[in-house]
C-alpha positions in Angstrom: 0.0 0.0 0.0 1.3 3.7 -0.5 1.2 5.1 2.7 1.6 9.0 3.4 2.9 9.7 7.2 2.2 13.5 7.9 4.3 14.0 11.3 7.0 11.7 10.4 9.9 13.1 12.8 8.1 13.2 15.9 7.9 10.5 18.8 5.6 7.9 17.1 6.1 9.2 13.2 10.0 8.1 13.6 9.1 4.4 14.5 6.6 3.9 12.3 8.6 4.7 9.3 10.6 1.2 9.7 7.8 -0.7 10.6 5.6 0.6 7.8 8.6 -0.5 5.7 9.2 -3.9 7.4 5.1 -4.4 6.4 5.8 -3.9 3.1 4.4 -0.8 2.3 5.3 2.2 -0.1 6.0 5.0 2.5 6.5 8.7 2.2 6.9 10.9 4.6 6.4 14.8 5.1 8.7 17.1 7.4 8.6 20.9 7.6 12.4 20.7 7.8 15.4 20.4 5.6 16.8 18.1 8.8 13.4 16.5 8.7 13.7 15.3 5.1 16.8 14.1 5.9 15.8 11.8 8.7 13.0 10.8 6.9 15.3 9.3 4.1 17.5 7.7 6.6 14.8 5.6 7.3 14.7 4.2 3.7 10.9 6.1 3.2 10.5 9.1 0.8 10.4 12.2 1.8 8.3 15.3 0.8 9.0 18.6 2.5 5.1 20.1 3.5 3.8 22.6 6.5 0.5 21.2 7.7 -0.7 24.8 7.8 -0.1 25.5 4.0 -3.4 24.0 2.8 -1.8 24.8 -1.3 2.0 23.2 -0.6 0.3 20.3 1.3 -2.3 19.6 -1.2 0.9 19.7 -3.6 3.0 17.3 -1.7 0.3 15.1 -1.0 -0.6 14.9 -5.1 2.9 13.9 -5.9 3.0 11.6 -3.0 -0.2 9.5 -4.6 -1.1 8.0 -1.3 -3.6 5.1 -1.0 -3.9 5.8 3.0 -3.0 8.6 4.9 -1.1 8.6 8.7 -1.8 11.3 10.7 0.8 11.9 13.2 0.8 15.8 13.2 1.5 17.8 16.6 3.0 20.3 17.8 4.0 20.3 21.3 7.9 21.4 21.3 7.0 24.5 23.3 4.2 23.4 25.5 2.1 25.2 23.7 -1.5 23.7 24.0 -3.2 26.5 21.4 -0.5 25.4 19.3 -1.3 22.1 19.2 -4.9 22.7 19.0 -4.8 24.6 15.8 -2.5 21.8 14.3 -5.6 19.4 15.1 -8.1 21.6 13.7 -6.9 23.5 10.7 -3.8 20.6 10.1 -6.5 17.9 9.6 -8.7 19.8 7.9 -6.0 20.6 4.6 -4.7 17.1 5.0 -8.3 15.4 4.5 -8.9 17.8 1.9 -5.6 17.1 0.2 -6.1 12.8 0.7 -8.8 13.0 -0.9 -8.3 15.1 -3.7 -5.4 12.7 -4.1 -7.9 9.9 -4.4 -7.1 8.6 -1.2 -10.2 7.2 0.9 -8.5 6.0 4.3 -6.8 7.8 6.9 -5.4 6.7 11.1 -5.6 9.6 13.0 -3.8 10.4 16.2 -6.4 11.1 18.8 -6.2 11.0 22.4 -7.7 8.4 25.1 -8.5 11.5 28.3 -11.1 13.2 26.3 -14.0 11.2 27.5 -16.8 12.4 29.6 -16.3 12.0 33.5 -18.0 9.1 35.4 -17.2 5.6 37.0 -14.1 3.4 35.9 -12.4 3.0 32.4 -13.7 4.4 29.6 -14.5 2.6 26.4 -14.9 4.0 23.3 -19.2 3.7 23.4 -18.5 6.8 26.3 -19.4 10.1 24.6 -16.6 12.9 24.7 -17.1 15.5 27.4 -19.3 18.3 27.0 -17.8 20.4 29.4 -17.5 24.4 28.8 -14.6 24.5 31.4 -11.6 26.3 30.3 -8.8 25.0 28.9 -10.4 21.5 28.8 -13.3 22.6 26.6 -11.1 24.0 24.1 -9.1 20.7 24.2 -12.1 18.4 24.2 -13.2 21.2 21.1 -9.9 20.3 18.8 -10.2 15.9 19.4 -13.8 16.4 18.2 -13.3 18.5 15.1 -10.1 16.5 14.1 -11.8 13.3 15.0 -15.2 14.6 12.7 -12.8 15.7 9.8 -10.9 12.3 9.8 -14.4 10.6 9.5 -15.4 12.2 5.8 -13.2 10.1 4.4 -14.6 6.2 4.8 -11.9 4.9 6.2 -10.9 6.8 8.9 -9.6 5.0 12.0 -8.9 7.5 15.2 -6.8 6.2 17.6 -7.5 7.8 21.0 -3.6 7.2 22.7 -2.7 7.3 26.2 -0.1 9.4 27.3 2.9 8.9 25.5 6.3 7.7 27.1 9.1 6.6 26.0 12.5 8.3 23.7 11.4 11.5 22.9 8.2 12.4 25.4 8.0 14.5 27.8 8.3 11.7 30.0 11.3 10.3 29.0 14.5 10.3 31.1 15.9 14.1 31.3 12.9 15.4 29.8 10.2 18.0 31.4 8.5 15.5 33.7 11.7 14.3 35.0 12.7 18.3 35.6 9.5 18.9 37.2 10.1 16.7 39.7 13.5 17.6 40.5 11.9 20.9 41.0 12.7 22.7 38.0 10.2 26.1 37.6 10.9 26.3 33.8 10.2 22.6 33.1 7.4 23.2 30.2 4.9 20.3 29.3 1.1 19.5 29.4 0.4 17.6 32.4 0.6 17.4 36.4 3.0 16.0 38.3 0.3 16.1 41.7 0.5 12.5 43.2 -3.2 12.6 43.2 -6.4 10.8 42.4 -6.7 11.8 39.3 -7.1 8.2 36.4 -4.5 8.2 33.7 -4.0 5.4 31.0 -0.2 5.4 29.3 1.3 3.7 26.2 4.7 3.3 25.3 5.9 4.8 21.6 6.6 1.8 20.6 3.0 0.2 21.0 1.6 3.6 20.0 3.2 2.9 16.4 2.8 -0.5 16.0 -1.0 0.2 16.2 -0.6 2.9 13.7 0.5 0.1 11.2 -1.8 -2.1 12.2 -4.9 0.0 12.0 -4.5 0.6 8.1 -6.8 -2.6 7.9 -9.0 -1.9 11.1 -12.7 -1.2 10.3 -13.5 2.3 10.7 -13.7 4.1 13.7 -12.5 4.8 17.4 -9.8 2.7 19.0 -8.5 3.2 22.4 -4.6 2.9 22.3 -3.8 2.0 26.0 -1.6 -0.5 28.0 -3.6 -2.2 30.5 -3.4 -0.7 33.4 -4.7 2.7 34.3 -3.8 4.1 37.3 -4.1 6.9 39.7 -1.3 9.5 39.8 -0.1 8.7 43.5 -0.2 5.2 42.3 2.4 5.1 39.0 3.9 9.1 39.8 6.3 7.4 42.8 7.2 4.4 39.9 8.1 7.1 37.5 9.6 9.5 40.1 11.9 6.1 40.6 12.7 5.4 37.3 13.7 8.9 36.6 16.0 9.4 40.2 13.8 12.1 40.7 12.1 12.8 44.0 9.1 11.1 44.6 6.5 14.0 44.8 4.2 14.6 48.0 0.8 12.5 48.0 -2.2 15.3 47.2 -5.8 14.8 47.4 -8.6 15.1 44.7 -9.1 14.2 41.5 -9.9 15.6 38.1 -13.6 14.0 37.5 -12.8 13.4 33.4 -9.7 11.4 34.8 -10.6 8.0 34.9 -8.2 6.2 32.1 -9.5 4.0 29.1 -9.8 0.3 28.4 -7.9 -1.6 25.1 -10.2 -4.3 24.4 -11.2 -3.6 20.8 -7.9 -2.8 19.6 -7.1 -6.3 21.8 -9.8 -8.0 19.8 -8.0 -6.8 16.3 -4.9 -8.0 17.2 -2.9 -5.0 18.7 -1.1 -6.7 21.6 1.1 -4.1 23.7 4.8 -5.1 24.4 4.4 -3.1 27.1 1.3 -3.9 28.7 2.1 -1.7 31.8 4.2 1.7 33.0 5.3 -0.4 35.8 7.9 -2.0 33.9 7.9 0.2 31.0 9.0 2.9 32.9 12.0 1.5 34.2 12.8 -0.1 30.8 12.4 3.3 28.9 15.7 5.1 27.4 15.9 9.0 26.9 
Protein backbone atom coordinates (compact mmCIF):
# COMPACT_ATOMS: atom_id res chain seq x y z
CA UNK A 1 0.00 0.00 0.00
CA UNK A 2 1.30 3.73 -0.51
CA UNK A 3 1.22 5.13 2.74
CA UNK A 4 1.61 8.99 3.43
CA UNK A 5 2.86 9.73 7.21
CA UNK A 6 2.18 13.55 7.94
CA UNK A 7 4.32 14.02 11.31
CA UNK A 8 6.95 11.71 10.45
CA UNK A 9 9.86 13.07 12.80
CA UNK A 10 8.10 13.17 15.91
CA UNK A 11 7.94 10.48 18.79
CA UNK A 12 5.56 7.88 17.09
CA UNK A 13 6.07 9.19 13.21
CA UNK A 14 10.04 8.14 13.55
CA UNK A 15 9.12 4.43 14.55
CA UNK A 16 6.57 3.87 12.33
CA UNK A 17 8.57 4.68 9.31
CA UNK A 18 10.57 1.20 9.73
CA UNK A 19 7.80 -0.67 10.64
CA UNK A 20 5.57 0.59 7.75
CA UNK A 21 8.58 -0.48 5.72
CA UNK A 22 9.21 -3.90 7.39
CA UNK A 23 5.14 -4.40 6.41
CA UNK A 24 5.82 -3.95 3.09
CA UNK A 25 4.37 -0.76 2.31
CA UNK A 26 5.32 2.19 -0.08
CA UNK A 27 5.95 4.97 2.52
CA UNK A 28 6.47 8.70 2.23
CA UNK A 29 6.93 10.92 4.64
CA UNK A 30 6.45 14.75 5.06
CA UNK A 31 8.74 17.15 7.39
CA UNK A 32 8.64 20.93 7.57
CA UNK A 33 12.39 20.70 7.84
CA UNK A 34 15.43 20.36 5.64
CA UNK A 35 16.82 18.14 8.81
CA UNK A 36 13.42 16.49 8.72
CA UNK A 37 13.70 15.28 5.15
CA UNK A 38 16.82 14.12 5.89
CA UNK A 39 15.79 11.76 8.70
CA UNK A 40 12.99 10.78 6.86
CA UNK A 41 15.33 9.30 4.05
CA UNK A 42 17.46 7.69 6.62
CA UNK A 43 14.78 5.57 7.34
CA UNK A 44 14.68 4.25 3.72
CA UNK A 45 10.88 6.06 3.24
CA UNK A 46 10.51 9.07 0.84
CA UNK A 47 10.41 12.19 1.78
CA UNK A 48 8.33 15.33 0.83
CA UNK A 49 9.00 18.59 2.50
CA UNK A 50 5.08 20.06 3.47
CA UNK A 51 3.83 22.57 6.54
CA UNK A 52 0.49 21.24 7.69
CA UNK A 53 -0.74 24.82 7.79
CA UNK A 54 -0.12 25.53 4.04
CA UNK A 55 -3.36 24.05 2.81
CA UNK A 56 -1.76 24.75 -1.29
CA UNK A 57 2.03 23.21 -0.63
CA UNK A 58 0.33 20.32 1.33
CA UNK A 59 -2.29 19.58 -1.18
CA UNK A 60 0.93 19.69 -3.60
CA UNK A 61 3.02 17.28 -1.72
CA UNK A 62 0.31 15.08 -1.04
CA UNK A 63 -0.58 14.88 -5.05
CA UNK A 64 2.85 13.85 -5.93
CA UNK A 65 2.96 11.55 -2.97
CA UNK A 66 -0.25 9.46 -4.64
CA UNK A 67 -1.07 8.03 -1.29
CA UNK A 68 -3.55 5.13 -0.99
CA UNK A 69 -3.90 5.81 3.03
CA UNK A 70 -2.96 8.57 4.91
CA UNK A 71 -1.15 8.57 8.75
CA UNK A 72 -1.80 11.31 10.68
CA UNK A 73 0.77 11.88 13.20
CA UNK A 74 0.81 15.82 13.23
CA UNK A 75 1.54 17.80 16.63
CA UNK A 76 3.03 20.28 17.82
CA UNK A 77 4.05 20.30 21.29
CA UNK A 78 7.87 21.36 21.34
CA UNK A 79 7.01 24.49 23.31
CA UNK A 80 4.20 23.37 25.52
CA UNK A 81 2.06 25.23 23.73
CA UNK A 82 -1.52 23.74 23.99
CA UNK A 83 -3.21 26.51 21.40
CA UNK A 84 -0.52 25.44 19.32
CA UNK A 85 -1.32 22.06 19.23
CA UNK A 86 -4.91 22.74 19.04
CA UNK A 87 -4.82 24.56 15.84
CA UNK A 88 -2.46 21.75 14.33
CA UNK A 89 -5.60 19.39 15.14
CA UNK A 90 -8.12 21.64 13.66
CA UNK A 91 -6.90 23.53 10.70
CA UNK A 92 -3.77 20.62 10.09
CA UNK A 93 -6.48 17.93 9.64
CA UNK A 94 -8.70 19.82 7.91
CA UNK A 95 -5.97 20.58 4.65
CA UNK A 96 -4.71 17.10 4.99
CA UNK A 97 -8.34 15.42 4.53
CA UNK A 98 -8.91 17.83 1.93
CA UNK A 99 -5.65 17.06 0.21
CA UNK A 100 -6.14 12.82 0.74
CA UNK A 101 -8.81 13.03 -0.94
CA UNK A 102 -8.34 15.11 -3.68
CA UNK A 103 -5.39 12.72 -4.09
CA UNK A 104 -7.94 9.88 -4.39
CA UNK A 105 -7.12 8.60 -1.19
CA UNK A 106 -10.16 7.20 0.91
CA UNK A 107 -8.51 6.02 4.28
CA UNK A 108 -6.83 7.79 6.86
CA UNK A 109 -5.40 6.69 11.09
CA UNK A 110 -5.64 9.60 12.98
CA UNK A 111 -3.79 10.42 16.20
CA UNK A 112 -6.41 11.08 18.76
CA UNK A 113 -6.16 11.04 22.39
CA UNK A 114 -7.65 8.41 25.08
CA UNK A 115 -8.50 11.45 28.25
CA UNK A 116 -11.13 13.16 26.31
CA UNK A 117 -14.02 11.17 27.48
CA UNK A 118 -16.77 12.38 29.62
CA UNK A 119 -16.29 12.04 33.54
CA UNK A 120 -17.99 9.07 35.42
CA UNK A 121 -17.17 5.63 36.99
CA UNK A 122 -14.07 3.39 35.90
CA UNK A 123 -12.43 2.99 32.44
CA UNK A 124 -13.69 4.40 29.55
CA UNK A 125 -14.46 2.57 26.43
CA UNK A 126 -14.87 4.00 23.31
CA UNK A 127 -19.23 3.72 23.40
CA UNK A 128 -18.49 6.84 26.32
CA UNK A 129 -19.42 10.10 24.61
CA UNK A 130 -16.63 12.90 24.75
CA UNK A 131 -17.06 15.53 27.41
CA UNK A 132 -19.35 18.28 26.95
CA UNK A 133 -17.82 20.42 29.42
CA UNK A 134 -17.50 24.36 28.78
CA UNK A 135 -14.57 24.53 31.42
CA UNK A 136 -11.64 26.25 30.32
CA UNK A 137 -8.81 25.04 28.86
CA UNK A 138 -10.43 21.53 28.84
CA UNK A 139 -13.30 22.56 26.63
CA UNK A 140 -11.12 23.97 24.07
CA UNK A 141 -9.07 20.72 24.17
CA UNK A 142 -12.11 18.36 24.18
CA UNK A 143 -13.16 21.23 21.07
CA UNK A 144 -9.91 20.34 18.80
CA UNK A 145 -10.16 15.94 19.45
CA UNK A 146 -13.84 16.42 18.21
CA UNK A 147 -13.25 18.54 15.06
CA UNK A 148 -10.08 16.53 14.07
CA UNK A 149 -11.85 13.26 14.96
CA UNK A 150 -15.24 14.63 12.71
CA UNK A 151 -12.84 15.71 9.78
CA UNK A 152 -10.93 12.29 9.75
CA UNK A 153 -14.43 10.60 9.49
CA UNK A 154 -15.36 12.23 5.83
CA UNK A 155 -13.19 10.06 4.40
CA UNK A 156 -14.55 6.21 4.82
CA UNK A 157 -11.87 4.87 6.16
CA UNK A 158 -10.94 6.75 8.89
CA UNK A 159 -9.60 5.05 12.00
CA UNK A 160 -8.88 7.55 15.20
CA UNK A 161 -6.76 6.18 17.62
CA UNK A 162 -7.45 7.83 20.97
CA UNK A 163 -3.62 7.18 22.67
CA UNK A 164 -2.75 7.25 26.19
CA UNK A 165 -0.08 9.41 27.27
CA UNK A 166 2.88 8.85 25.53
CA UNK A 167 6.29 7.74 27.10
CA UNK A 168 9.11 6.57 26.02
CA UNK A 169 12.47 8.30 23.70
CA UNK A 170 11.38 11.54 22.90
CA UNK A 171 8.19 12.45 25.36
CA UNK A 172 7.97 14.46 27.81
CA UNK A 173 8.27 11.71 30.01
CA UNK A 174 11.34 10.34 29.00
CA UNK A 175 14.54 10.27 31.10
CA UNK A 176 15.86 14.05 31.32
CA UNK A 177 12.88 15.42 29.85
CA UNK A 178 10.20 18.05 31.44
CA UNK A 179 8.49 15.50 33.65
CA UNK A 180 11.72 14.26 34.97
CA UNK A 181 12.72 18.26 35.56
CA UNK A 182 9.48 18.90 37.21
CA UNK A 183 10.12 16.67 39.72
CA UNK A 184 13.52 17.62 40.47
CA UNK A 185 11.93 20.91 41.04
CA UNK A 186 12.69 22.70 37.95
CA UNK A 187 10.21 26.07 37.58
CA UNK A 188 10.92 26.28 33.79
CA UNK A 189 10.21 22.62 33.11
CA UNK A 190 7.42 23.17 30.23
CA UNK A 191 4.95 20.33 29.30
CA UNK A 192 1.08 19.47 29.38
CA UNK A 193 0.39 17.63 32.38
CA UNK A 194 0.59 17.44 36.41
CA UNK A 195 2.98 15.98 38.33
CA UNK A 196 0.32 16.11 41.68
CA UNK A 197 0.53 12.53 43.20
CA UNK A 198 -3.22 12.59 43.18
CA UNK A 199 -6.40 10.77 42.36
CA UNK A 200 -6.65 11.76 39.25
CA UNK A 201 -7.12 8.16 36.43
CA UNK A 202 -4.49 8.25 33.73
CA UNK A 203 -4.03 5.43 30.98
CA UNK A 204 -0.20 5.41 29.28
CA UNK A 205 1.28 3.72 26.16
CA UNK A 206 4.75 3.33 25.34
CA UNK A 207 5.89 4.82 21.60
CA UNK A 208 6.61 1.82 20.57
CA UNK A 209 3.03 0.19 20.99
CA UNK A 210 1.61 3.59 19.97
CA UNK A 211 3.15 2.91 16.37
CA UNK A 212 2.80 -0.50 16.01
CA UNK A 213 -0.96 0.18 16.23
CA UNK A 214 -0.64 2.86 13.65
CA UNK A 215 0.54 0.06 11.18
CA UNK A 216 -1.83 -2.06 12.17
CA UNK A 217 -4.93 0.00 12.04
CA UNK A 218 -4.47 0.60 8.08
CA UNK A 219 -6.79 -2.59 7.94
CA UNK A 220 -9.03 -1.93 11.11
CA UNK A 221 -12.69 -1.20 10.26
CA UNK A 222 -13.53 2.34 10.69
CA UNK A 223 -13.74 4.14 13.66
CA UNK A 224 -12.50 4.83 17.35
CA UNK A 225 -9.76 2.72 19.02
CA UNK A 226 -8.47 3.16 22.36
CA UNK A 227 -4.60 2.93 22.27
CA UNK A 228 -3.82 2.02 26.02
CA UNK A 229 -1.59 -0.48 28.05
CA UNK A 230 -3.61 -2.24 30.53
CA UNK A 231 -3.36 -0.66 33.43
CA UNK A 232 -4.68 2.66 34.27
CA UNK A 233 -3.79 4.12 37.33
CA UNK A 234 -4.12 6.92 39.70
CA UNK A 235 -1.27 9.50 39.76
CA UNK A 236 -0.12 8.72 43.54
CA UNK A 237 -0.22 5.25 42.29
CA UNK A 238 2.42 5.13 38.98
CA UNK A 239 3.87 9.12 39.82
CA UNK A 240 6.32 7.43 42.75
CA UNK A 241 7.16 4.44 39.91
CA UNK A 242 8.09 7.08 37.51
CA UNK A 243 9.55 9.46 40.12
CA UNK A 244 11.87 6.09 40.59
CA UNK A 245 12.69 5.42 37.27
CA UNK A 246 13.68 8.86 36.60
CA UNK A 247 16.04 9.41 40.18
CA UNK A 248 13.81 12.13 40.70
CA UNK A 249 12.10 12.82 43.99
CA UNK A 250 9.06 11.14 44.63
CA UNK A 251 6.48 13.96 44.75
CA UNK A 252 4.20 14.56 48.03
CA UNK A 253 0.84 12.54 47.99
CA UNK A 254 -2.24 15.26 47.22
CA UNK A 255 -5.78 14.84 47.45
CA UNK A 256 -8.56 15.06 44.69
CA UNK A 257 -9.08 14.20 41.51
CA UNK A 258 -9.91 15.59 38.13
CA UNK A 259 -13.59 14.02 37.49
CA UNK A 260 -12.83 13.43 33.40
CA UNK A 261 -9.69 11.44 34.82
CA UNK A 262 -10.64 8.02 34.88
CA UNK A 263 -8.18 6.23 32.07
CA UNK A 264 -9.47 3.96 29.11
CA UNK A 265 -9.78 0.32 28.43
CA UNK A 266 -7.90 -1.59 25.11
CA UNK A 267 -10.18 -4.30 24.39
CA UNK A 268 -11.23 -3.64 20.83
CA UNK A 269 -7.88 -2.77 19.62
CA UNK A 270 -7.13 -6.29 21.75
CA UNK A 271 -9.76 -8.04 19.77
CA UNK A 272 -8.04 -6.77 16.31
CA UNK A 273 -4.93 -7.97 17.21
CA UNK A 274 -2.90 -5.02 18.74
CA UNK A 275 -1.09 -6.67 21.59
CA UNK A 276 1.11 -4.07 23.69
CA UNK A 277 4.80 -5.14 24.40
CA UNK A 278 4.43 -3.09 27.14
CA UNK A 279 1.28 -3.92 28.74
CA UNK A 280 2.06 -1.74 31.84
CA UNK A 281 4.18 1.72 32.96
CA UNK A 282 5.34 -0.35 35.79
CA UNK A 283 7.89 -2.00 33.91
CA UNK A 284 7.87 0.20 31.02
CA UNK A 285 9.02 2.95 32.86
CA UNK A 286 11.99 1.48 34.17
CA UNK A 287 12.83 -0.07 30.82
CA UNK A 288 12.41 3.28 28.88
CA UNK A 289 15.70 5.13 27.41
CA UNK A 290 15.94 9.01 26.94
Amino acid sequence: MRVLVAGATGAIGRRLLPLLLAAGHQVTGLSRSADGLDRIRESGARAVRADALDAVGLRRAVAEAAPQAVIHQLTDLSGADGAANNRLRREGTRHLVDAARAAGADRIVAQSISWAYAPGDGPADESVPLDGTGEQPRARIVSGVRTLEETAAELPGAVALRYGILYGPGTWYAPGGPVAAALGGDPGARFLGSVEADDSVSSFVHVEDAARAAVLALEWPAGAYNIVDDEPAPARTWLPVLARALDAPAPARAAGAAPWARGALNARARALGWTPAHPSWRDGFARQEG
